[in-house]
CHARMM internal coordinates of N, CA and C (Angstrom, degrees):
IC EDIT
DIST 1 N 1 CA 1.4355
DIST 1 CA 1 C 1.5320
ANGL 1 N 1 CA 1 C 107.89
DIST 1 C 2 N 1.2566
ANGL 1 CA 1 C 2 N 115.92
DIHE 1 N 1 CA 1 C 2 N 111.33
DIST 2 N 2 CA 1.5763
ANGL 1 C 2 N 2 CA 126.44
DIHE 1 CA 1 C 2 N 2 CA 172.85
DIST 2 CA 2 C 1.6927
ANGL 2 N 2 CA 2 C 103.97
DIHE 1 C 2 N 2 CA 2 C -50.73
DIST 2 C 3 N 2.1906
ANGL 2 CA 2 C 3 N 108.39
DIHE 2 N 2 CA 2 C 3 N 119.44
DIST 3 N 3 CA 1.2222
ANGL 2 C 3 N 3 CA 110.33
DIHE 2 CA 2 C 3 N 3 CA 177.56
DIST 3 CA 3 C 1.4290
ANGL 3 N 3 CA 3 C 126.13
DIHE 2 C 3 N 3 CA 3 C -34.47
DIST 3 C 4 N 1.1254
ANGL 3 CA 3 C 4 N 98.65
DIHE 3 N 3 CA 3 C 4 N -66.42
DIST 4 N 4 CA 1.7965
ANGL 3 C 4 N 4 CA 103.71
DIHE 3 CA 3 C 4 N 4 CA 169.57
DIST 4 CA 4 C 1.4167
ANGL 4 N 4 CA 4 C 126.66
DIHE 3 C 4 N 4 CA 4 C -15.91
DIST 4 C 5 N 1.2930
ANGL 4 CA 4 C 5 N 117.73
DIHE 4 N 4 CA 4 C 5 N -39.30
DIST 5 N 5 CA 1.2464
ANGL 4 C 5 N 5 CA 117.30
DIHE 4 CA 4 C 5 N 5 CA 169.96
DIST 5 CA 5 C 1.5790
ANGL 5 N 5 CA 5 C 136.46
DIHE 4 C 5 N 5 CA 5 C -77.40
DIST 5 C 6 N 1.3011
ANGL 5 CA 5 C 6 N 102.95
DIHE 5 N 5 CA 5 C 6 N -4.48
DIST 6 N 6 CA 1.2761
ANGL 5 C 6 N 6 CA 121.73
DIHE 5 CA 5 C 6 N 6 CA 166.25
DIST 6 CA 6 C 1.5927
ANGL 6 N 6 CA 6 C 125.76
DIHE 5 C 6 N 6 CA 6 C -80.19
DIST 6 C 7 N 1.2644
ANGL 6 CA 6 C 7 N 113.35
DIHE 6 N 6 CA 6 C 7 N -17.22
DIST 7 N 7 CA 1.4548
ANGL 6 C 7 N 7 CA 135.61
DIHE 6 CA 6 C 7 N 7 CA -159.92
DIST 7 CA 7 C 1.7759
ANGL 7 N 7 CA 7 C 92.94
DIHE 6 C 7 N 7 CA 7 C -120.88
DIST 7 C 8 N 1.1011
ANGL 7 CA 7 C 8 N 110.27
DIHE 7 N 7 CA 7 C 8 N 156.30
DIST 8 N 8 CA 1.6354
ANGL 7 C 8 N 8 CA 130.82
DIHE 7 CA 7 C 8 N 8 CA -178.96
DIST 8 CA 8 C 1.3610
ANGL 8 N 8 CA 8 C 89.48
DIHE 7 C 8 N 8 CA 8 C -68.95
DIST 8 C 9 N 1.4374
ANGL 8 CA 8 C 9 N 106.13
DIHE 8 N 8 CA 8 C 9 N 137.50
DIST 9 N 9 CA 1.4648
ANGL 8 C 9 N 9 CA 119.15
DIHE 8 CA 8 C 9 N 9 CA 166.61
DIST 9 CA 9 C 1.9141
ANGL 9 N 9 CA 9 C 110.48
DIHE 8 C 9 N 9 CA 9 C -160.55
DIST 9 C 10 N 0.8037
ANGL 9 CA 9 C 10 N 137.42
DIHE 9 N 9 CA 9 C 10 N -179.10
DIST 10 N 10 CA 1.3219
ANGL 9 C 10 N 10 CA 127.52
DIHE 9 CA 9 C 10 N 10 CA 168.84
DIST 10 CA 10 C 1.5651
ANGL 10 N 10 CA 10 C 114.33
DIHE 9 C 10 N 10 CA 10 C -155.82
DIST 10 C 11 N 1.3650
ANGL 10 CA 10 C 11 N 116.49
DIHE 10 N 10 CA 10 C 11 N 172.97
DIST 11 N 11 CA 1.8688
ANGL 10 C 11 N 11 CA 113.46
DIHE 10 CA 10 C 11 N 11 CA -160.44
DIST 11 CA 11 C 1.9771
ANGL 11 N 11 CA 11 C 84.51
DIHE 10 C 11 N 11 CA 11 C -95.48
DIST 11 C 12 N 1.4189
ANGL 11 CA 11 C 12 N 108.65
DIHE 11 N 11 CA 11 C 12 N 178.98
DIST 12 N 12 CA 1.4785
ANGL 11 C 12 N 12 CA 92.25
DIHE 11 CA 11 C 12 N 12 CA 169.54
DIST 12 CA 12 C 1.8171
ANGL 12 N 12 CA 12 C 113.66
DIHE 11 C 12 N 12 CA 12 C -110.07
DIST 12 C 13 N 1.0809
ANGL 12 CA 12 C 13 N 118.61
DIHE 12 N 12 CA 12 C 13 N -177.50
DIST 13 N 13 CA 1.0802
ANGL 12 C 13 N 13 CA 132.29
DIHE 12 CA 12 C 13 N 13 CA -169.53
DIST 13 CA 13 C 1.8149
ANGL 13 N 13 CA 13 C 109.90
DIHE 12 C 13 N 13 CA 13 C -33.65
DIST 13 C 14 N 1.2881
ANGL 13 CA 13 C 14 N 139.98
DIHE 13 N 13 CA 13 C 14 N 141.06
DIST 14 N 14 CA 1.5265
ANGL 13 C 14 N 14 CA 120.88
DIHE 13 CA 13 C 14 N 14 CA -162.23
DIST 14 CA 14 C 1.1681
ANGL 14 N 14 CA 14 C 140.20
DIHE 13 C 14 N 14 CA 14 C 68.22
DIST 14 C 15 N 1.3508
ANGL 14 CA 14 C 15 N 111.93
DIHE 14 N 14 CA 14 C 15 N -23.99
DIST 15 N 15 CA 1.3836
ANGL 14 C 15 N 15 CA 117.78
DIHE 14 CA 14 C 15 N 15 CA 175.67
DIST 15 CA 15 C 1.5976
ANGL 15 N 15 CA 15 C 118.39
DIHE 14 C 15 N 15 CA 15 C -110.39
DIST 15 C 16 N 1.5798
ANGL 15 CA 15 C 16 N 121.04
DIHE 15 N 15 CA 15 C 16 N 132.98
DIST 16 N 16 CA 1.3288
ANGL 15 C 16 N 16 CA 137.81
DIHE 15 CA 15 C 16 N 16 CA -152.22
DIST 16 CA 16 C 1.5955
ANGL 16 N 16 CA 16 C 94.13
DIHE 15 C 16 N 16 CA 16 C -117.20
DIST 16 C 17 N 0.9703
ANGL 16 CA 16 C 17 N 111.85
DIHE 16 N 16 CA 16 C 17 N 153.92
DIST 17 N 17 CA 1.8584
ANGL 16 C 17 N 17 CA 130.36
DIHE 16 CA 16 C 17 N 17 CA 170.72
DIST 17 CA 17 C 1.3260
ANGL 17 N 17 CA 17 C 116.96
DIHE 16 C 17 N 17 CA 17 C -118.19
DIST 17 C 18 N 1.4347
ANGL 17 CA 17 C 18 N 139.96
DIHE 17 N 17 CA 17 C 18 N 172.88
DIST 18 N 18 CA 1.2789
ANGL 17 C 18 N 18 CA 152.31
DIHE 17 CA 17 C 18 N 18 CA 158.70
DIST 18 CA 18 C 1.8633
ANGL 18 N 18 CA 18 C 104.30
DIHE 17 C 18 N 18 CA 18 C -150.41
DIST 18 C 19 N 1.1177
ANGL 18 CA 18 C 19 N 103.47
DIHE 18 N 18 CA 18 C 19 N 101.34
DIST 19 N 19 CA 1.4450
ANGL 18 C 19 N 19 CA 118.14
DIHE 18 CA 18 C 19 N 19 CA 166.20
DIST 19 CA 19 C 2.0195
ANGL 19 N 19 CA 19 C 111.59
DIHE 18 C 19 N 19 CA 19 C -61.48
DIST 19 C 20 N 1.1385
ANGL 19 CA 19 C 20 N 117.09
DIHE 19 N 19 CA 19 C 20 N 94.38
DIST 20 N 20 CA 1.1817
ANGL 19 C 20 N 20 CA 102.66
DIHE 19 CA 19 C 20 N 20 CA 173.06
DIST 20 CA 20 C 1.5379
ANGL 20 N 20 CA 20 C 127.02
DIHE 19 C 20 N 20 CA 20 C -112.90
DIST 20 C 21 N 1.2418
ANGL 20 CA 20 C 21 N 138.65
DIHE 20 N 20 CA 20 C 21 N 110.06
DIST 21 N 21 CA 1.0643
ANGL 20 C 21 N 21 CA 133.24
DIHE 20 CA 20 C 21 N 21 CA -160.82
DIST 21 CA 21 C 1.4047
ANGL 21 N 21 CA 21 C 111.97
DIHE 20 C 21 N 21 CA 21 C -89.73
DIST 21 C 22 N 1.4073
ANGL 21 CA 21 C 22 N 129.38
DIHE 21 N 21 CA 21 C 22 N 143.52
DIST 22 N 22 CA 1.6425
ANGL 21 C 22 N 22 CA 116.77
DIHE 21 CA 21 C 22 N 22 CA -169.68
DIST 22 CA 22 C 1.6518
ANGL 22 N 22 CA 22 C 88.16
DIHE 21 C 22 N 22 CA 22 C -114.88
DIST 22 C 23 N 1.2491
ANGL 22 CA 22 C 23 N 137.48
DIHE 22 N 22 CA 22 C 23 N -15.42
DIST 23 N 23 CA 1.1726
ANGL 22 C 23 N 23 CA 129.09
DIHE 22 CA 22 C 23 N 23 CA 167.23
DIST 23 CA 23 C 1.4117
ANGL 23 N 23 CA 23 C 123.23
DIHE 22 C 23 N 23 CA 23 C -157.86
DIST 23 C 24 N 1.2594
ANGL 23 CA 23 C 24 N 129.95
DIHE 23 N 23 CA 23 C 24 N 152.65
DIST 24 N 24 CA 1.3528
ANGL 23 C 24 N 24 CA 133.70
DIHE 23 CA 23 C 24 N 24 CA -176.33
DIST 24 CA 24 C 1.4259
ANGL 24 N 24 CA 24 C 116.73
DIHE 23 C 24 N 24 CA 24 C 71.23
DIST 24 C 25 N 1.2548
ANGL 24 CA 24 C 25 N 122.98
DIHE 24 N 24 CA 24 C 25 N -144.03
DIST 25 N 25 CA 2.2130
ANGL 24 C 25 N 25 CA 113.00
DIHE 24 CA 24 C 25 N 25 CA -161.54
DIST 25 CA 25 C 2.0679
ANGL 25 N 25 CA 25 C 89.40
DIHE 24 C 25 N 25 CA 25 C -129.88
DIST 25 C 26 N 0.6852
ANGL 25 CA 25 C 26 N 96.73
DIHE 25 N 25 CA 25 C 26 N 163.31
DIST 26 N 26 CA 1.6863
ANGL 25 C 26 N 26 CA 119.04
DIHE 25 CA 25 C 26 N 26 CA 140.30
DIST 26 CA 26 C 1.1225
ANGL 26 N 26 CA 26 C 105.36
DIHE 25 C 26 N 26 CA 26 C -148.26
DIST 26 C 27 N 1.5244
ANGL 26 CA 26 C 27 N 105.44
DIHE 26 N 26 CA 26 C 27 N -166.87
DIST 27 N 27 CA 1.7458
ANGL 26 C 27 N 27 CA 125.01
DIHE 26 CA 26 C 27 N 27 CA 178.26
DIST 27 CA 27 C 1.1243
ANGL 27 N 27 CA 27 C 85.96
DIHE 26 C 27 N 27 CA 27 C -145.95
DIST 27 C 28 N 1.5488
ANGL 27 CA 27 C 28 N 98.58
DIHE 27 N 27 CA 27 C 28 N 136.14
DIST 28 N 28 CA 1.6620
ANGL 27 C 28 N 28 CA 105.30
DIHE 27 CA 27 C 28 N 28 CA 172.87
DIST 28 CA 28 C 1.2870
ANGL 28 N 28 CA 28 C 105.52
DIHE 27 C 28 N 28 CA 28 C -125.56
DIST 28 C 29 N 1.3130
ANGL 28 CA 28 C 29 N 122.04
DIHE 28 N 28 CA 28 C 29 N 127.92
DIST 29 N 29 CA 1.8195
ANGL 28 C 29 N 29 CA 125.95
DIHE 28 CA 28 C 29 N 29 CA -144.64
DIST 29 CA 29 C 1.8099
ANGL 29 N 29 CA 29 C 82.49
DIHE 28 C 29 N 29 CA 29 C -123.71
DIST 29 C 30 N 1.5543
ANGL 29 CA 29 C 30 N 95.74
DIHE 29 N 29 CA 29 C 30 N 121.81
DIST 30 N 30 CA 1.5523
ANGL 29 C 30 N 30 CA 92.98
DIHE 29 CA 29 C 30 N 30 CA 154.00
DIST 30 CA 30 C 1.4473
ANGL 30 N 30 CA 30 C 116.72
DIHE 29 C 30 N 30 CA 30 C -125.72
DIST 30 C 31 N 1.1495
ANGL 30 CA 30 C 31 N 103.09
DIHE 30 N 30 CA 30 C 31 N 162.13
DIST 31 N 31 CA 1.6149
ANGL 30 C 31 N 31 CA 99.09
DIHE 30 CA 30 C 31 N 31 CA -153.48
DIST 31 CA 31 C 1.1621
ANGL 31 N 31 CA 31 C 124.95
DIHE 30 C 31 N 31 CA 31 C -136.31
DIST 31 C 32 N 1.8767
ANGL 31 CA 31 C 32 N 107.20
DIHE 31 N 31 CA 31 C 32 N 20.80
DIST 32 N 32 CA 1.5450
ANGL 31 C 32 N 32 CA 99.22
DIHE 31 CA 31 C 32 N 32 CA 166.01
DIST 32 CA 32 C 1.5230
ANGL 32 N 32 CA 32 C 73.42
DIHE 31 C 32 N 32 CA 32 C -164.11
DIST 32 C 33 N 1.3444
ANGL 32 CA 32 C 33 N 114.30
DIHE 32 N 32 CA 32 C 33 N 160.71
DIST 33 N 33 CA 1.4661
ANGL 32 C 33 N 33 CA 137.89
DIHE 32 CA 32 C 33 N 33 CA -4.31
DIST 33 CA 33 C 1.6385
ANGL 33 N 33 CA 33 C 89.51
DIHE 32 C 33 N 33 CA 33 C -77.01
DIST 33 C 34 N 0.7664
ANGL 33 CA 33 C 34 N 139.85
DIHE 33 N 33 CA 33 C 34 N -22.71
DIST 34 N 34 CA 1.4729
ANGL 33 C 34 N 34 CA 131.27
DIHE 33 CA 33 C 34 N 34 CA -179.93
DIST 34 CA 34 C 1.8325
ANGL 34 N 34 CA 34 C 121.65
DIHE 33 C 34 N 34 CA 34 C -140.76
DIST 34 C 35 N 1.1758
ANGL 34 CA 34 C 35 N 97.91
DIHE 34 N 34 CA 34 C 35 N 105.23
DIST 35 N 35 CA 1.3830
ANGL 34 C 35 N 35 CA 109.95
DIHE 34 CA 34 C 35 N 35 CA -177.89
DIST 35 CA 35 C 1.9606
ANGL 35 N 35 CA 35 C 108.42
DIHE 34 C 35 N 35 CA 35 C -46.59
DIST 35 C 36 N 1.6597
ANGL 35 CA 35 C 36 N 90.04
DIHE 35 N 35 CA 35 C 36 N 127.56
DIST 36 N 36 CA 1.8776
ANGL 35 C 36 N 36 CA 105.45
DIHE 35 CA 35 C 36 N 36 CA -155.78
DIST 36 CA 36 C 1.5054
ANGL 36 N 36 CA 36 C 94.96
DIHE 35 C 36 N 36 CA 36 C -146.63
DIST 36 C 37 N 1.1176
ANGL 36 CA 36 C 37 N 116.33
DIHE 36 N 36 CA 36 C 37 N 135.68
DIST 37 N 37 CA 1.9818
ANGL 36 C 37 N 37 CA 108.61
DIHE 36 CA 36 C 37 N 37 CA -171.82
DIST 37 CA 37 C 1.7003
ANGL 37 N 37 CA 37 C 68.45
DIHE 36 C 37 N 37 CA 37 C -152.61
DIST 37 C 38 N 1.4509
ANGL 37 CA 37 C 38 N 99.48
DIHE 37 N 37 CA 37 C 38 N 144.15
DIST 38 N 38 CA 1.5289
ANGL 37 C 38 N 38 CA 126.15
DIHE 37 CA 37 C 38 N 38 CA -164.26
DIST 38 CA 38 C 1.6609
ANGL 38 N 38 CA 38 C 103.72
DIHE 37 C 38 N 38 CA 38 C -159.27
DIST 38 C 39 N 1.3242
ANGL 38 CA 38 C 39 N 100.56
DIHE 38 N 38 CA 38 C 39 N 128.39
DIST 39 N 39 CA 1.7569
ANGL 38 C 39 N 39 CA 114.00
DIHE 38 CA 38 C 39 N 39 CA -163.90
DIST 39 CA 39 C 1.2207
ANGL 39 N 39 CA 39 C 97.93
DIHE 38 C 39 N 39 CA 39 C -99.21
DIST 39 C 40 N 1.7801
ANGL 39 CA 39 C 40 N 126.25
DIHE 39 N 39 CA 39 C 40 N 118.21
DIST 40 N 40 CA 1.1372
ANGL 39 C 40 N 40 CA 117.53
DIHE 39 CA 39 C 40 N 40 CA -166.19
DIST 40 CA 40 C 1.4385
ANGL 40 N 40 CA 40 C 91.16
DIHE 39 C 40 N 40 CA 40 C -125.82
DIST 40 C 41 N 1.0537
ANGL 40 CA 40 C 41 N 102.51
DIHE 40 N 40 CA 40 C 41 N 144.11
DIST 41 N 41 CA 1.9760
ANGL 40 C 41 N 41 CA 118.80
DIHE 40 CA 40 C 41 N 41 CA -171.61
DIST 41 CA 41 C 1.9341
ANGL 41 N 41 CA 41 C 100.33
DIHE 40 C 41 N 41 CA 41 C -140.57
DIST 41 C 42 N 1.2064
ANGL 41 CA 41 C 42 N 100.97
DIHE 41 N 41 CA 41 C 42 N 171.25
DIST 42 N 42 CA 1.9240
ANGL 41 C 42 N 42 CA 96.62
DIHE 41 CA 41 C 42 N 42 CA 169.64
DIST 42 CA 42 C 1.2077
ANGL 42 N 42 CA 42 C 118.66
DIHE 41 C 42 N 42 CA 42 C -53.12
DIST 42 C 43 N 1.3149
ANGL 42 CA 42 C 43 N 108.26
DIHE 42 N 42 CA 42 C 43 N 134.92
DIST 43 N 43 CA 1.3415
ANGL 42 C 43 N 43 CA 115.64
DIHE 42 CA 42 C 43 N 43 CA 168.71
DIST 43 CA 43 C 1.2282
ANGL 43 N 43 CA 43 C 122.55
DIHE 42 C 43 N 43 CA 43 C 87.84
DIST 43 C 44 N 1.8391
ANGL 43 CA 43 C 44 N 112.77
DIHE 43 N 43 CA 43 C 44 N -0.64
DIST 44 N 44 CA 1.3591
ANGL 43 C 44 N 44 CA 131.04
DIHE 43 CA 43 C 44 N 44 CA 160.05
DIST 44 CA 44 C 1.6800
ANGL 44 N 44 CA 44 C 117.56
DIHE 43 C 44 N 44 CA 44 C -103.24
DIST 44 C 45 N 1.1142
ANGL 44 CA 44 C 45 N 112.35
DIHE 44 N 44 CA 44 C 45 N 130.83
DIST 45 N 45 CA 1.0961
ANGL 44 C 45 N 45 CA 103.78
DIHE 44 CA 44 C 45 N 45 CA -169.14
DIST 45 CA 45 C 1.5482
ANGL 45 N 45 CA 45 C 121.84
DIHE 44 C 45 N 45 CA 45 C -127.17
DIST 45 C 46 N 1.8147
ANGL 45 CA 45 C 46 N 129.12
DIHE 45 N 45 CA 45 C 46 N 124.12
DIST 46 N 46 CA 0.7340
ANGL 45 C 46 N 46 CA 115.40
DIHE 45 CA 45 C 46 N 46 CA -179.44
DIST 46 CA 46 C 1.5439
ANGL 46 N 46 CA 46 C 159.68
DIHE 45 C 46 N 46 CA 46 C -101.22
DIST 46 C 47 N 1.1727
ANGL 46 CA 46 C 47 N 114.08
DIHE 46 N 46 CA 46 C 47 N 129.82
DIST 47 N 47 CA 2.0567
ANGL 46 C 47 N 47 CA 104.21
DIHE 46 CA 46 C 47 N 47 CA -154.94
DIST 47 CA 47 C 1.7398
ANGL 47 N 47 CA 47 C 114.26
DIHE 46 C 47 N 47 CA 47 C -89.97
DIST 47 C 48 N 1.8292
ANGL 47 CA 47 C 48 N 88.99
DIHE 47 N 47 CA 47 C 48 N 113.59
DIST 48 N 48 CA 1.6684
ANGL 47 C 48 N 48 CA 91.14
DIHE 47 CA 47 C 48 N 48 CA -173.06
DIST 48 CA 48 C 1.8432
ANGL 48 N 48 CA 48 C 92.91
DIHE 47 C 48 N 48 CA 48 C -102.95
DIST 48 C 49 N 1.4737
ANGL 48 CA 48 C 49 N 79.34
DIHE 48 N 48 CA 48 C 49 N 115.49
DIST 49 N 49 CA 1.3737
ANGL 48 C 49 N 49 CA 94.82
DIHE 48 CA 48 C 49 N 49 CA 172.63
DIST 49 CA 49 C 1.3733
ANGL 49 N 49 CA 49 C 125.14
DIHE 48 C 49 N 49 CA 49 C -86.91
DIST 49 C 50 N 1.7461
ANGL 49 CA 49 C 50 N 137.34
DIHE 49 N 49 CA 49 C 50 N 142.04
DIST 50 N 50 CA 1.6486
ANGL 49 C 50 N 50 CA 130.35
DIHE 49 CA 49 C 50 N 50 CA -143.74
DIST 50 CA 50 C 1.5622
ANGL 50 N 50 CA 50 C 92.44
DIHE 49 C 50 N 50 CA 50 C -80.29
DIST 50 C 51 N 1.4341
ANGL 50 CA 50 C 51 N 103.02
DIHE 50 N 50 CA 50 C 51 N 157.47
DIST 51 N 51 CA 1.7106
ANGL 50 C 51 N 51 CA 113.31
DIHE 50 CA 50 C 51 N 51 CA -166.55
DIST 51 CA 51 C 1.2081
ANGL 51 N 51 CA 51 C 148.67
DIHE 50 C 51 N 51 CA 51 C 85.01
DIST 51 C 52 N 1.4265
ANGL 51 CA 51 C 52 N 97.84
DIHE 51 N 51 CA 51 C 52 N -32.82
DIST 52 N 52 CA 1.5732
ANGL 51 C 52 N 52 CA 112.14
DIHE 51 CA 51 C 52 N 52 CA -156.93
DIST 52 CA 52 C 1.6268
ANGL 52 N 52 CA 52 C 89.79
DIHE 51 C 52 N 52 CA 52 C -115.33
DIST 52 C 53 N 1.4171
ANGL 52 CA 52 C 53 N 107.81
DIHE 52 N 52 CA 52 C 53 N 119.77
DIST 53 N 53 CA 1.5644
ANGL 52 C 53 N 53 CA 155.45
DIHE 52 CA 52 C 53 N 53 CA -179.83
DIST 53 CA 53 C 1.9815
ANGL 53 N 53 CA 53 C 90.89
DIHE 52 C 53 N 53 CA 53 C -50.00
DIST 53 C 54 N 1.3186
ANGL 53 CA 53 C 54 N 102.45
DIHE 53 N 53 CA 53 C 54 N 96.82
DIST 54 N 54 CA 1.9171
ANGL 53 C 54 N 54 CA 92.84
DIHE 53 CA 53 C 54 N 54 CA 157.83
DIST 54 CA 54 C 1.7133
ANGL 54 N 54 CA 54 C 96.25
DIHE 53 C 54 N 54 CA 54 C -138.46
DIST 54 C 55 N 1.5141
ANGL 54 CA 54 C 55 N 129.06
DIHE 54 N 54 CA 54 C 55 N -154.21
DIST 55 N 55 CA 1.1266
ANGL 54 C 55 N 55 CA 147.13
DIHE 54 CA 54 C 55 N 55 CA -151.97
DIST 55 CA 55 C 1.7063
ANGL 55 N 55 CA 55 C 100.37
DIHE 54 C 55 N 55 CA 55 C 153.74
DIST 55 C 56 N 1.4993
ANGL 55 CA 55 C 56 N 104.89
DIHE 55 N 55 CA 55 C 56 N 126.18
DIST 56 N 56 CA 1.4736
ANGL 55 C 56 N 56 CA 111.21
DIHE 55 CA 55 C 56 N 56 CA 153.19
DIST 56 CA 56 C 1.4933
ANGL 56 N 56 CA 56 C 134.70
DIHE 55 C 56 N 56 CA 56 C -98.19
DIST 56 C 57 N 1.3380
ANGL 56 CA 56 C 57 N 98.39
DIHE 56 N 56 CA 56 C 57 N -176.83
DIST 57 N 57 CA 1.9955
ANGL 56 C 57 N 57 CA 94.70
DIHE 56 CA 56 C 57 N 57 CA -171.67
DIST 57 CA 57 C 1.8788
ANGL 57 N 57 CA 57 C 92.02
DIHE 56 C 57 N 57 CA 57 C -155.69
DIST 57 C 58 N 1.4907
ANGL 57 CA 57 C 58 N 97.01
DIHE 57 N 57 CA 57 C 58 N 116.90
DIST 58 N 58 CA 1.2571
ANGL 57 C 58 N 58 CA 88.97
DIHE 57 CA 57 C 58 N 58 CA 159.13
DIST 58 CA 58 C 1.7387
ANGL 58 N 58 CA 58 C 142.24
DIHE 57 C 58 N 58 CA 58 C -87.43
DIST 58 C 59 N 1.3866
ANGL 58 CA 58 C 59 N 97.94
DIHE 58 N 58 CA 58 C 59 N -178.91
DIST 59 N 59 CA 1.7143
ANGL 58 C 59 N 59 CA 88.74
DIHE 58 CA 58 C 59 N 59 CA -151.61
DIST 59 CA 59 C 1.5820
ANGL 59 N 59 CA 59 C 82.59
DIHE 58 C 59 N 59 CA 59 C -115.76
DIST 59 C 60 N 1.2174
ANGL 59 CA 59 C 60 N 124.62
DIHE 59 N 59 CA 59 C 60 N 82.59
DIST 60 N 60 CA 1.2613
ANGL 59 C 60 N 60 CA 113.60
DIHE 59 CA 59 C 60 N 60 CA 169.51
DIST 60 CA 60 C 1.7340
ANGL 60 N 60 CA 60 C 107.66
DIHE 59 C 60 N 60 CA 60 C 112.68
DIST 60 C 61 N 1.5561
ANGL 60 CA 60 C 61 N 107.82
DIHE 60 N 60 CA 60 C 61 N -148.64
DIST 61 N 61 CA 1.8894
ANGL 60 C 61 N 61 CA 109.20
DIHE 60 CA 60 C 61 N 61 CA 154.24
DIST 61 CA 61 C 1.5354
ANGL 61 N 61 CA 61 C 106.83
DIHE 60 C 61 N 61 CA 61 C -82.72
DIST 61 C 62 N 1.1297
ANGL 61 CA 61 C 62 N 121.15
DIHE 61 N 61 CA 61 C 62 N 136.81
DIST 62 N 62 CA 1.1449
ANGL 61 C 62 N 62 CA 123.81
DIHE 61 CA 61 C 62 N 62 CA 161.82
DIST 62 CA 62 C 1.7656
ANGL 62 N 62 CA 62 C 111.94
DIHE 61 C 62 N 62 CA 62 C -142.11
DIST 62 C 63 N 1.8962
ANGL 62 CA 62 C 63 N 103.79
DIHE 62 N 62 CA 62 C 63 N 155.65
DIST 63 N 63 CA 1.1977
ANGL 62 C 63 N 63 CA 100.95
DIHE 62 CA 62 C 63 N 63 CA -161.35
DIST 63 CA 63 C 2.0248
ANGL 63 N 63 CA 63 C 77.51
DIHE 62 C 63 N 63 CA 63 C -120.24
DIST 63 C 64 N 1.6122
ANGL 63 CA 63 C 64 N 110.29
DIHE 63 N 63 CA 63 C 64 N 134.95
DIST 64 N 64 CA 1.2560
ANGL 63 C 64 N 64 CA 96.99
DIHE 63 CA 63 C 64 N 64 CA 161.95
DIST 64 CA 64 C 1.5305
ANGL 64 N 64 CA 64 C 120.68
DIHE 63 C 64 N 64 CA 64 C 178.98
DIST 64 C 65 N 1.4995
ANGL 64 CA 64 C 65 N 133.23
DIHE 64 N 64 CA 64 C 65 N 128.29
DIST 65 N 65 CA 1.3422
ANGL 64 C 65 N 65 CA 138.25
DIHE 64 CA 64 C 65 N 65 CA -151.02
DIST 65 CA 65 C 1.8599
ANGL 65 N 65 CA 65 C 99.09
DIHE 64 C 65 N 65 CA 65 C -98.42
DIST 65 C 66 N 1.2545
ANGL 65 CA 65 C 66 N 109.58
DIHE 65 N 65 CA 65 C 66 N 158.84
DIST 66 N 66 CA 1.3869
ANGL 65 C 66 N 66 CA 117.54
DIHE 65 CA 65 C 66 N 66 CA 168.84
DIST 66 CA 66 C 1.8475
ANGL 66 N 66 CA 66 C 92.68
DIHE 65 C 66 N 66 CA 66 C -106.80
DIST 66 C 67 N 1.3951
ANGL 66 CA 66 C 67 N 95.86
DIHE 66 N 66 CA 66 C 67 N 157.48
DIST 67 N 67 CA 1.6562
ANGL 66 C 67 N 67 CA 101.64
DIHE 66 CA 66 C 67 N 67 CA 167.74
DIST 67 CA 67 C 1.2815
ANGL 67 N 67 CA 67 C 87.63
DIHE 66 C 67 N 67 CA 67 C -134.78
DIST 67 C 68 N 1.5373
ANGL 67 CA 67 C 68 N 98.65
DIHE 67 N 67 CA 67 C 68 N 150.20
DIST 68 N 68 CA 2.0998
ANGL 67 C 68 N 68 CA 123.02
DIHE 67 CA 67 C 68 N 68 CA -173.65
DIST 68 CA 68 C 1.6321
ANGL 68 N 68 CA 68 C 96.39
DIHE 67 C 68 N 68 CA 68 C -115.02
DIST 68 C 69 N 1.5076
ANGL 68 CA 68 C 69 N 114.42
DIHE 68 N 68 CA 68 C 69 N 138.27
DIST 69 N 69 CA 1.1961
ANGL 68 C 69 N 69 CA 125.51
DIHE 68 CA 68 C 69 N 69 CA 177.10
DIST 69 CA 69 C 1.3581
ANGL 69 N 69 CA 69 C 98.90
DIHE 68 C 69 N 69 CA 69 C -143.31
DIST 69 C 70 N 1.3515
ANGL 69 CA 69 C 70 N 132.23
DIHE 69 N 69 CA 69 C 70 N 163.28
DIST 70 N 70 CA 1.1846
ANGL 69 C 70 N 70 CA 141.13
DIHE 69 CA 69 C 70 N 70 CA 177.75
DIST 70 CA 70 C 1.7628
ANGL 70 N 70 CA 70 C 102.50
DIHE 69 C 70 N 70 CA 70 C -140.67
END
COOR INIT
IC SEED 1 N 1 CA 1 C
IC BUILD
């Protein structure tokens, strides 16, 4: 897992994410405007919305891709 992703970072303006994990947990912590940490496992999926400052942490091994949309 590339460091960066552990640390607050955000997509820029227009551009949307989907955290999808194909196995095992993370937590995907977002952290402004209101601190929100969300346990994402298969078949949960997570929406990084443009701007807004999060960073994940995995929960163990985990296997899992981001997808970029604009």
């Amino acid at each position: 897992m590339p460091a960066g992703l552990l640390r607050d970072h955000h997509t820029k303006e227009g551009v949307w994410g989907e955290i999808v994990v194909l196995e095992g947990c993370l937590n995907y912590t977002i952290t402004e405007p209101v601190l929100e940490v969300i346990a994402l496992s298969e078949g949960l999926v997570g929406v990084v919305e443009p701007t807004i400052p999060h960073h994940v942490t995995p929960s163990g091994p985990v296997r899992f891709y981001v997808e970029f949309s604009r």
